[in-house]
C-alpha positions in Angstrom: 132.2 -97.4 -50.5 130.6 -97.3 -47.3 133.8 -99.1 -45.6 135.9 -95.7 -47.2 133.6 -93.8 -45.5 133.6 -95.4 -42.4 137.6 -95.0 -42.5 137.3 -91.4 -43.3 135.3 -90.5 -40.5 137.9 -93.0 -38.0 140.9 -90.9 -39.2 139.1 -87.2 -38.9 138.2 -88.4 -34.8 141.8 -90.5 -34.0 144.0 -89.5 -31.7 146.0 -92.0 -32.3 146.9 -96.0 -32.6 147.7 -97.5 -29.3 150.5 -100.3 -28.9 152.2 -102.0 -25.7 154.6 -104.9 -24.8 153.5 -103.7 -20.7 151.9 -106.5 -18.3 148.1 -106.4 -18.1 148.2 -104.3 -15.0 150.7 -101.5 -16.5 148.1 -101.5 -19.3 145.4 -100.7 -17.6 147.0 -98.2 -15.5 147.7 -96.5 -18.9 144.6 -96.9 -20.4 143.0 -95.2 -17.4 145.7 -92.3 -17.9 144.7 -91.8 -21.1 140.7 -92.1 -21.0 140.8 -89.3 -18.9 142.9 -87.2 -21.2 141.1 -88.0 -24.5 137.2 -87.6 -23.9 136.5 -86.6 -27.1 138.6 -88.4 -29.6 139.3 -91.6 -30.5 142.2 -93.9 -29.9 142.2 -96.8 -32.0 143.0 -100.4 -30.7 143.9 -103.7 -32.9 142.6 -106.7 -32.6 145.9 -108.3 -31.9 146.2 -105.7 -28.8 142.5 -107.0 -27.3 143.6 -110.4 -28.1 146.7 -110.2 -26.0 145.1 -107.8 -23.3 141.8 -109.4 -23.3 141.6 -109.2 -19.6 142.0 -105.7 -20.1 138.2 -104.4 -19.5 139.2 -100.5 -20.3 140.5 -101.3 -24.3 136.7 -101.9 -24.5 135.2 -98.5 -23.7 135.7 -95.1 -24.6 137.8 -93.8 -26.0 138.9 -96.6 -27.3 137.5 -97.8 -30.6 138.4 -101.0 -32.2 140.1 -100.6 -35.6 140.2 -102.6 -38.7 141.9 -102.7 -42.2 139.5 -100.5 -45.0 140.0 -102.1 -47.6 141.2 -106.2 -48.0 144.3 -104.8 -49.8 145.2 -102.7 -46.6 144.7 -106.0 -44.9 147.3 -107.7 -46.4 149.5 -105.5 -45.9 148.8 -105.4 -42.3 148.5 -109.0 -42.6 152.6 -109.0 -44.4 153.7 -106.2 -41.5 152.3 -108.8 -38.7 155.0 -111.3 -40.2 157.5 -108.2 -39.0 156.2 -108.1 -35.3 153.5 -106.8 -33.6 155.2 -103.5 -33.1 155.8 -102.9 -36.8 151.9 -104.0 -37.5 150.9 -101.2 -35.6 153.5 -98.3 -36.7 151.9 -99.5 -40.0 148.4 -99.4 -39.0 149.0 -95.9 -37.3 150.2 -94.8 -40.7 147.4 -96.2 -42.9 145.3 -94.1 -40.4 147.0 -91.0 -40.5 147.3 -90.8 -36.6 150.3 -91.2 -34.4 151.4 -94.1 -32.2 151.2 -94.7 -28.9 153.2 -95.9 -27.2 152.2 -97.6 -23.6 155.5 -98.4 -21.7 158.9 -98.1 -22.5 159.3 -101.7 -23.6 157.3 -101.6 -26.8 159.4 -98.8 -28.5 162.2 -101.7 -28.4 161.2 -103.8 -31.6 160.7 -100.5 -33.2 164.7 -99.1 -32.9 165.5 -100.5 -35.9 163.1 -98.2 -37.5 163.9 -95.3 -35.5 165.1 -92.1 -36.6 165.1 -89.4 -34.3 163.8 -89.1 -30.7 162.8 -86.6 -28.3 163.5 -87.3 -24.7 163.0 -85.5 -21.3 164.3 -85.2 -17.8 161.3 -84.7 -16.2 157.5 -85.5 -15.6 155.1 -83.7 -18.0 152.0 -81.9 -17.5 148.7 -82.5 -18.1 148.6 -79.6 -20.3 152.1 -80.3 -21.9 150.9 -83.7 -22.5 147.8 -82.5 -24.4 149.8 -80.3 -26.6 152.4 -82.6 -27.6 149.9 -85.1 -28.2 148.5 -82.4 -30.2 151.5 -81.9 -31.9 152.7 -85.4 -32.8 149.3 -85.5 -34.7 150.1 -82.3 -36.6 153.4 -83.7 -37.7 151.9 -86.7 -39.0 149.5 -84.8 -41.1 151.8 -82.7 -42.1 154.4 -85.5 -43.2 151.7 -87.8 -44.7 151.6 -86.1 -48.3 155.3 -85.7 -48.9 156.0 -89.2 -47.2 154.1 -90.9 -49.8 155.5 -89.4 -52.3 158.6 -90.0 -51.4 157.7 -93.6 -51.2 156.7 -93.8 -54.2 159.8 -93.1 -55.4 161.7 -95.2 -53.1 158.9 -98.0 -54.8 159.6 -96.9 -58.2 163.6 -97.2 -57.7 163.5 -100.6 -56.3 161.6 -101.7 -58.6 164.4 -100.5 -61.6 166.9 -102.1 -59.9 167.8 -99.0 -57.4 168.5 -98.8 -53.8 166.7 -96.7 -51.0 169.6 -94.8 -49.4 169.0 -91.6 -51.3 165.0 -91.4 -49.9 166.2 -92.6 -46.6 168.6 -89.6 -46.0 166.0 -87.2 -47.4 163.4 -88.5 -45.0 165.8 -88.1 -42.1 166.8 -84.9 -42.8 162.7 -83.9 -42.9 162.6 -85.5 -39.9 165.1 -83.6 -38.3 163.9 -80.2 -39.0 160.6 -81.6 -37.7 161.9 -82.0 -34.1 162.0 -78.1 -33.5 158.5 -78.3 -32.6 159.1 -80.0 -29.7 161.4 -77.6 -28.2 159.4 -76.6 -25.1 160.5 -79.8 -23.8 163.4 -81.4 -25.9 166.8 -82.5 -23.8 170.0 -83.6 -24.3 169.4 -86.4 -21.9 166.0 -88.3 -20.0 163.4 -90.5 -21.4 162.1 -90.9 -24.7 158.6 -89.2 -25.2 158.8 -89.1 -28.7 160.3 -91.0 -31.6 160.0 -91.1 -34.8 159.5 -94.5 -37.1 160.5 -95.4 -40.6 159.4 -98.3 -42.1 160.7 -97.3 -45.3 163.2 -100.0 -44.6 160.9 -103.0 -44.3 159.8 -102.0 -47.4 160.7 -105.0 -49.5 158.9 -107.2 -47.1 155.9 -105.9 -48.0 153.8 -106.7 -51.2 154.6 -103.3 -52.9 152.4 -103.8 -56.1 149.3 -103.3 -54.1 148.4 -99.7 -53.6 147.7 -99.4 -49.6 151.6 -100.4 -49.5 152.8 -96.8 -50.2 150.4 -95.0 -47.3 151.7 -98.0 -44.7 155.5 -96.8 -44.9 154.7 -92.9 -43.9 157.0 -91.7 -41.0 155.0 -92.8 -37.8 155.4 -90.2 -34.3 155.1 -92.3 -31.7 154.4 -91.2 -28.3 155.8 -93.2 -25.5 153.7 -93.0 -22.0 
């Protein structure tokens, strides 16, 4: 019980879950970036991310706070996305918590374009303030997602498991996800970088161990912000 509450409390103060493919230097450039923008919440790292960045001194203050699986069935299936990459462990992980990913470099969003399903890119450098609010915002649309993406993964679940296919939940998901992009209009372009993207793992769902219960809050629809 008290590891439930634990992760309750984690979610409420989580900005986000933070991922990278950058060197150690890029990294830490990032992290400093984002210490200064996130005093007062919480952005979680893996153990696989201080492992790799262990030279990395900043992962190991505030605001970063180390995360781990609630539950041992949640680390299963964190242990089954790991098998996937490193990238889809963490869209996973940022889903079981409810909080965005982020993204440090462009070059960890690449093992992830499989699972990508709309993006959000811009032609020029962001504020401060714009990056606050759409860090803001990618939260919202994750919590706002999170009840009707478990449902409908459920039902994606329930259909394979009759002998069904996922195409019909996959369109329905994209189409959600497509209506959700008009929040970012203040700074959405035809052209530029991608600052936001948005992840399903609803197709790496049959390589995870779908008769355990944490399977169905792993495969939400992930917004991943790329800094």
């Amino acid at each position: 019980m008290a590891s439930i509450y634990l992760y309750a409390v984690a979610v409420k103060n989580m900005r986000g879950v933070l991922y990278s493919r950058s060197s150690a230097s890029e990294l830490r450039e990032k992290a400093r970036w984002l210490a200064r923008r996130f005093r007062y919440r919480s952005i979680g790292v893996t153990k696989w991310l201080l492992r790799e960045y262990s030279d990395v001194a900043e992962l190991r203050r505030r605001p970063f706070k180390a995360i781990k699986p609630p539950t041992a069935e949640a680390k299963r299936v964190l242990e089954a996305a790991g098998r996937l990459g490193p990238a889809v462990e963490h869209a996973v992980a940022a889903s079981l918590y409810v909080s965005p990913l982020i993204i440090a470099g462009e070059e960890g969003l690449g093992e992830l374009k499989p699972y990508v399903v709309a993006e959000v890119k811009c032609s020029r450098e962001l504020s401060d303030r714009e990056w606050r609010l759409h860090f803001r915002i990618a939260d919202y649309a994750v919590l706002d997602m999170a009840e009707w993406a478990i449902e409908s993964t459920r039902r994606a679940v329930e259909g394979i498991r009759s002998g069904g296919g996922l195409s019909e939940v996959v369109e329905e998901r994209k189409a959600r996800v497509q209506r959700d992009l008009r929040r970012y209009w203040r700074i959405s372009e035809e052209e530029g970088r991608t600052v936001v993207a948005y992840i399903d793992l609803l197709a790496a769902c049959r390589k995870l161990p779908l008769d355990l219960e944490w399977a169905t809050p792993a495969l939400s629809v992930v917004a991943a912000v790329i800094v």
